[in-house]
DSSP file (Angstrom, degrees, kcal/mol; ACC not computed):
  #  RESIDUE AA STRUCTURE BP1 BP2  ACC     N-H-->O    O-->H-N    N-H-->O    O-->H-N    TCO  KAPPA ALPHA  PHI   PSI    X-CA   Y-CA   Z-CA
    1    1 A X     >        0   0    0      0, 0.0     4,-1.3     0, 0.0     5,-0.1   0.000 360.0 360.0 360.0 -39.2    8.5 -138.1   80.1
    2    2 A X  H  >  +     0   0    0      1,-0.2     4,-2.7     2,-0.2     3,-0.0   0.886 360.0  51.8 -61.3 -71.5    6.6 -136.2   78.1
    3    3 A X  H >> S+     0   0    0      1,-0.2     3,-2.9     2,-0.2     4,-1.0   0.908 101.3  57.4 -37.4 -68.1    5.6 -133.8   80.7
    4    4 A X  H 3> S+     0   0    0      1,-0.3     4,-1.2     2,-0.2    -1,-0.2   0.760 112.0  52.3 -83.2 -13.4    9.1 -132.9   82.1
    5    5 A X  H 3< S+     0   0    0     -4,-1.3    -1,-0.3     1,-0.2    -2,-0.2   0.883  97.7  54.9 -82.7 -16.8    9.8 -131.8   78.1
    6    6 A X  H X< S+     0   0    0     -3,-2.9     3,-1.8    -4,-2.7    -2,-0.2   0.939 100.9  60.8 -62.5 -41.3    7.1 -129.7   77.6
    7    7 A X  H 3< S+     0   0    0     -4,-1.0    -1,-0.2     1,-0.3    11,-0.2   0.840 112.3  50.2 -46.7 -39.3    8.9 -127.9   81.0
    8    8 A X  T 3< S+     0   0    0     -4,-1.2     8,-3.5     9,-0.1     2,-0.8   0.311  76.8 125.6 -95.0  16.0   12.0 -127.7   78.2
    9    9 A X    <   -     0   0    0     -3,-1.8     6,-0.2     6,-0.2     2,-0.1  -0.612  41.4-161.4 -87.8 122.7   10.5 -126.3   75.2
   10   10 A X        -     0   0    0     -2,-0.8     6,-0.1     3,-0.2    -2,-0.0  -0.281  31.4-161.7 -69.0 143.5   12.2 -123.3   73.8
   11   11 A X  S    S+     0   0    0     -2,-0.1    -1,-0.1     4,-0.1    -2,-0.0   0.633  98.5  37.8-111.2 -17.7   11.6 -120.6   71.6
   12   12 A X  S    S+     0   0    0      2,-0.0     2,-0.2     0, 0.0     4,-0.0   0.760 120.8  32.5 -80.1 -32.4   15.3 -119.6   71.0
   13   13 A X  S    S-     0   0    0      1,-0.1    -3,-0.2     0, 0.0     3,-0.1  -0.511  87.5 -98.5-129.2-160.3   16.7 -123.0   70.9
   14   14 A X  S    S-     0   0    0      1,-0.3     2,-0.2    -2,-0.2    -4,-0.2   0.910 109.1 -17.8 -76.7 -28.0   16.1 -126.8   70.0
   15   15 A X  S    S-     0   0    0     -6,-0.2     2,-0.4    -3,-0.0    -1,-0.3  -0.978  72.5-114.7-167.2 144.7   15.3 -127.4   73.9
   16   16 A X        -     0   0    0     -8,-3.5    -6,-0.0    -2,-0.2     0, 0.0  -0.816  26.6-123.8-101.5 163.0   16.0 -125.4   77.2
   17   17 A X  S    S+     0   0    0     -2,-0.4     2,-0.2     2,-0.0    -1,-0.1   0.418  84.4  33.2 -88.3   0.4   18.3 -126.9   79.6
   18   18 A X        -     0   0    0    -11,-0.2     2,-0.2     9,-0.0    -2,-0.1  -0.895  55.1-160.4-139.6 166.6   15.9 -126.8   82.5
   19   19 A X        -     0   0    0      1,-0.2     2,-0.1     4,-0.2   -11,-0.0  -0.468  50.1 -47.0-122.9-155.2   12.3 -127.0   83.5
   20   20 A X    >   -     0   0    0     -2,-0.2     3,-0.8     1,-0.1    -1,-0.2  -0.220  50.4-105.4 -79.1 166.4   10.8 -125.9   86.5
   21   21 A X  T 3  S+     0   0    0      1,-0.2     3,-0.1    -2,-0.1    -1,-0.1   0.675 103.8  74.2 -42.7 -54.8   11.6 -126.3   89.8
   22   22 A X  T 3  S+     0   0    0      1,-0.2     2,-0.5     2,-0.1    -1,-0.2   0.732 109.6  36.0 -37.3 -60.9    9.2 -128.8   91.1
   23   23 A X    <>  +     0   0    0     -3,-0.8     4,-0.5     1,-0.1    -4,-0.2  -0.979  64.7 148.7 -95.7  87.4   11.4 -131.6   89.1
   24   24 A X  H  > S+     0   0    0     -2,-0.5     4,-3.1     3,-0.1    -1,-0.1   0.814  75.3  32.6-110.7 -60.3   14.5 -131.0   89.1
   25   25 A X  H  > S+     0   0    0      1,-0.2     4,-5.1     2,-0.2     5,-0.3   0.984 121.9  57.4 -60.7 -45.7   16.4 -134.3   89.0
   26   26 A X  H  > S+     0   0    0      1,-0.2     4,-1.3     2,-0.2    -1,-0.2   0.746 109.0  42.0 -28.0 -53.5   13.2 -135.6   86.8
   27   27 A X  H  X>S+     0   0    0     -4,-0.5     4,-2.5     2,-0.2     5,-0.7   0.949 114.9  51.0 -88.8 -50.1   13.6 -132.9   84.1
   28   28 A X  H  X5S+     0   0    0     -4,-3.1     4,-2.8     1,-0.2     5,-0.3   0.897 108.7  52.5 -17.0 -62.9   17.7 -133.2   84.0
   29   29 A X  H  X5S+     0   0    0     -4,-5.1     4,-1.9     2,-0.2    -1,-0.2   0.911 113.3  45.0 -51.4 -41.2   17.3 -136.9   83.6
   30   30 A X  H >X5S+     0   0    0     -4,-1.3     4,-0.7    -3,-0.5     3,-0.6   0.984 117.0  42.0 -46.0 -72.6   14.9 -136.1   80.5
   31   31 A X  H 3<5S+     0   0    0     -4,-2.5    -1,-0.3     1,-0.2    -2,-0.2   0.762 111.3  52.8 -65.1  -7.2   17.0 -133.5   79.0
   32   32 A X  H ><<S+     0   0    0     -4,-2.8     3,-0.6    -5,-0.7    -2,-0.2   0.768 102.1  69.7 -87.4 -20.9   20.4 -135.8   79.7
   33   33 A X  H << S+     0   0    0     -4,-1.9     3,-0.2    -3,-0.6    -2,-0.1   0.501  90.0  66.0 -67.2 -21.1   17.9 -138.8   77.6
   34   34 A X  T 3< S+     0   0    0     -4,-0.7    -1,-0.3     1,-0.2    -2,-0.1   0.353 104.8  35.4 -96.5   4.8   18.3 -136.7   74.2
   35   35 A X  S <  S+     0   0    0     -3,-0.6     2,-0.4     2,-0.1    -1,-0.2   0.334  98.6  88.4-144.6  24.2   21.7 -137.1   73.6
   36   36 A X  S    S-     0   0    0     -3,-0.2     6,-0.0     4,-0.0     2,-0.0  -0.907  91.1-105.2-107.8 137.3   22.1 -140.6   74.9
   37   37 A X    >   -     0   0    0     -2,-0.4     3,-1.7     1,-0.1    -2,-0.1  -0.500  30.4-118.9 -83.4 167.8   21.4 -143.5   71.9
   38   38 A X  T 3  S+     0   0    0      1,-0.3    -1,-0.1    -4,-0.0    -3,-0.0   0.961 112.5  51.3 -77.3 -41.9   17.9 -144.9   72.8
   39   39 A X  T 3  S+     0   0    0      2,-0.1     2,-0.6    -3,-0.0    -1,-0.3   0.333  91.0 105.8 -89.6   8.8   20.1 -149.3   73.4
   40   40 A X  S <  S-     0   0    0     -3,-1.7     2,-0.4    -4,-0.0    -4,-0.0  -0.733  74.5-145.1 -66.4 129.2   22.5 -147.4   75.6
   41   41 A X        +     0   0    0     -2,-0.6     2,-0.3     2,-0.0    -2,-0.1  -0.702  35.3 153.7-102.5 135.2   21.9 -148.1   79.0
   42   42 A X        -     0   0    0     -2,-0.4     2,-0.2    -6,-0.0    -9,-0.0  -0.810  26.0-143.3-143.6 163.0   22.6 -144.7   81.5
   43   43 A X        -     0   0    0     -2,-0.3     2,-1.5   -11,-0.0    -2,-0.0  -0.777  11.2-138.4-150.3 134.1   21.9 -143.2   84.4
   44   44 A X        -     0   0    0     -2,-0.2     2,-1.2     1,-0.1   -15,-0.1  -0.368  13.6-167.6 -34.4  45.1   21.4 -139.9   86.0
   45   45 A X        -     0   0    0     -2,-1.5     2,-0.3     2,-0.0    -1,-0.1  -0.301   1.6-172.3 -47.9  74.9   22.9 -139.5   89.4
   46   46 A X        +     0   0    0     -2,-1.2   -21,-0.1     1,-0.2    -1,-0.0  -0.605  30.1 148.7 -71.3 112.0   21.3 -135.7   91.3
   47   47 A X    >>  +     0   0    0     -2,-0.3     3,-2.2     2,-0.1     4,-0.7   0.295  40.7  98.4-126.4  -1.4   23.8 -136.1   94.2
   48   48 A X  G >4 S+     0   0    0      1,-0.3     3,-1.0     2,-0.2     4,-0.4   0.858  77.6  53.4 -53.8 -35.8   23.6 -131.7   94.3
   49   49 A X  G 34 S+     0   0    0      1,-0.2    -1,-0.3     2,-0.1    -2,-0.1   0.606 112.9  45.2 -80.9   6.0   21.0 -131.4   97.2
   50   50 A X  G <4 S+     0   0    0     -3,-2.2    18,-0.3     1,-0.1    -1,-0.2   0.395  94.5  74.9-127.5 -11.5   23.3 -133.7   99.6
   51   51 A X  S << S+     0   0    0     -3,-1.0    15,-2.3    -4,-0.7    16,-1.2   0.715  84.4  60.2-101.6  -6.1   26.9 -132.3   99.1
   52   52 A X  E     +A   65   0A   0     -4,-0.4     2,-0.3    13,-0.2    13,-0.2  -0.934  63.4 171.4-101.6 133.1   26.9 -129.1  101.1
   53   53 A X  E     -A   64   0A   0     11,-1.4    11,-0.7    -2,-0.4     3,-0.1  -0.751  30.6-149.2-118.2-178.0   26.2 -129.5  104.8
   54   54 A X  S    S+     0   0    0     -2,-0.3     2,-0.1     1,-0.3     9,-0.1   0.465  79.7  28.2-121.2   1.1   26.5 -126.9  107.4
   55   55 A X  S    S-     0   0    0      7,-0.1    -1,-0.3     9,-0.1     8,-0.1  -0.648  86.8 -94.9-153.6 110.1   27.4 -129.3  110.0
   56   56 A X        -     0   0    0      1,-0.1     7,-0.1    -2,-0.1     3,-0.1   0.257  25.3-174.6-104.6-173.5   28.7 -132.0  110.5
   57   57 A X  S    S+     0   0    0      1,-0.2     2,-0.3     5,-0.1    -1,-0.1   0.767  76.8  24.9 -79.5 -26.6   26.9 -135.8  110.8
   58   58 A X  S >  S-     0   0    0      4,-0.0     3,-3.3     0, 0.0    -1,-0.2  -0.968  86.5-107.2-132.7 149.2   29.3 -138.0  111.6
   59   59 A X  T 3  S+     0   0    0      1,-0.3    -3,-0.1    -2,-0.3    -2,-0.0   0.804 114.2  62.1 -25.8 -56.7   33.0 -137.5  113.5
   60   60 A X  T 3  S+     0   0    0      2,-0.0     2,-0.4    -4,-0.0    -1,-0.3   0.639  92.6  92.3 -68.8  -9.3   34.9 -138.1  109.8
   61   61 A X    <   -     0   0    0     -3,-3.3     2,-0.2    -6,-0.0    -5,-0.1  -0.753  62.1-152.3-116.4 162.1   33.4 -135.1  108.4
   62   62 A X        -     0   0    0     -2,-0.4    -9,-0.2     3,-0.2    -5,-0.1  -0.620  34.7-101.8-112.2 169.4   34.2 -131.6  108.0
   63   63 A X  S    S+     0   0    0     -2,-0.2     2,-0.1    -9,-0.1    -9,-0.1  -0.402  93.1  38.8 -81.9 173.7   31.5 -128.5  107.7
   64   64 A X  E    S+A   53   0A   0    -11,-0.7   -11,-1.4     2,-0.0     2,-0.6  -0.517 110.6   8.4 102.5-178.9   31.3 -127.5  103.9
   65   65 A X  E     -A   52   0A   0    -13,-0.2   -13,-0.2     1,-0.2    -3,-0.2  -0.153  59.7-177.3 -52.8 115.3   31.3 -129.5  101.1
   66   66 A X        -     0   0    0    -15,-2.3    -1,-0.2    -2,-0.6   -14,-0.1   0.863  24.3-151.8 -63.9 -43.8   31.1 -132.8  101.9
   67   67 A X     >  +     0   0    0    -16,-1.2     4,-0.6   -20,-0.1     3,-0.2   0.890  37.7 159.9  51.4  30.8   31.3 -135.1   99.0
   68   68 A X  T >4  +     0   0    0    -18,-0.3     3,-1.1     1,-0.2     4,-0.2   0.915  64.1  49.3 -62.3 -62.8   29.2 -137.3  101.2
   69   69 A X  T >> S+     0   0    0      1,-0.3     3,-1.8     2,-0.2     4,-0.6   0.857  93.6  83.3 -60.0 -53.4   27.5 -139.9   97.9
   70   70 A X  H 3> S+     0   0    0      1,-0.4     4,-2.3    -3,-0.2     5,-0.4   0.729  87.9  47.6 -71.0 -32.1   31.2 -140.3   96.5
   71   71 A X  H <X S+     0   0    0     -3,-1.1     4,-1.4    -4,-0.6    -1,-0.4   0.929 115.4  44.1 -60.8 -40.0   31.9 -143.1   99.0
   72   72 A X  H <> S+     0   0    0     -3,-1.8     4,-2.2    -4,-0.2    -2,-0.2   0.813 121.5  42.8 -71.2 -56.4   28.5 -144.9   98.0
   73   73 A X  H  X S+     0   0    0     -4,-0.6     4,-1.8     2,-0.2    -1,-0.2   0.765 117.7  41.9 -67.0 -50.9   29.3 -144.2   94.4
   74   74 A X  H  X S+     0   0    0     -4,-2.3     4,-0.8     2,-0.2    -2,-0.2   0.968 112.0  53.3 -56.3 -77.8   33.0 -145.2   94.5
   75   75 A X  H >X S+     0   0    0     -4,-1.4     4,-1.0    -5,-0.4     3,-0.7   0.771 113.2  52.9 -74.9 -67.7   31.9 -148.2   96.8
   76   76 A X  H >< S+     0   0    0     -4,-2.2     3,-0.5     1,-0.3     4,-0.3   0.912 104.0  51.2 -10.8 -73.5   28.9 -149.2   93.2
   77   77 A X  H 3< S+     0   0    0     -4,-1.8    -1,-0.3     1,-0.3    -2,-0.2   0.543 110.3  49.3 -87.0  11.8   31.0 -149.2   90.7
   78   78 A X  H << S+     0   0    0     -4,-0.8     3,-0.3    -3,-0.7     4,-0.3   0.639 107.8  55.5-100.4 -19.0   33.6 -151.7   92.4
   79   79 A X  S << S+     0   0    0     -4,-1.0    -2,-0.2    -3,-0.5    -1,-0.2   0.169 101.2  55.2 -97.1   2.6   31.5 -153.6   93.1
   80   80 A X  S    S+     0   0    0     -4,-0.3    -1,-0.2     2,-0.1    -2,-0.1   0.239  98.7  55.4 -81.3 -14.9   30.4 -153.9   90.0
   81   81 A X              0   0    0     -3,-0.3    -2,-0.2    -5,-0.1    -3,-0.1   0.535 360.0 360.0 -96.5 -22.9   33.6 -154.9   88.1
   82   82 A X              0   0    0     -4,-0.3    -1,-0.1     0, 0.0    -3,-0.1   0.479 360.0 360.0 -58.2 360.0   33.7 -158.0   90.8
């Protein structure tokens, strides 16, 4: 944890809003971790690298933005009220 903040240390502000590359979802989750209280329970979802395709994978989809996770996601959290 530690690491992916050092990635976020500023000299203009409290914290920068990204690190480096390498970590992407890693450092998000980090910086999203500071403004959550510590006995809330959260999570990150990085669904960014998965929603543009340029063809598509199965018969129901069209090229372009996909929105391919929202069924998976959708699909979660009902199942979770059950």
């Amino acid at each position: 944890d530690d690491l992916y903040m050092k990635q976020m240390q500023s000299t203009v502000a409290d914290m920068c809003n990204a690190g480096n590359r390498s970590a992407g979802s890693c450092t998000a989750a980090a910086f999203l971790r500071e403004f959550v209280d510590k006995d809330q329970p959260w999570m990150h979802l990085d669904i960014a690298g998965v929603m543009d395709d340029t063809a598509p994978l199965v018969p129901y989809q069209q090229k372009g933005m996909t929105g391919r996770p929202t069924r998976a996601v959708v699909r979660y959290l009902l199942d979770q009220l059950k």
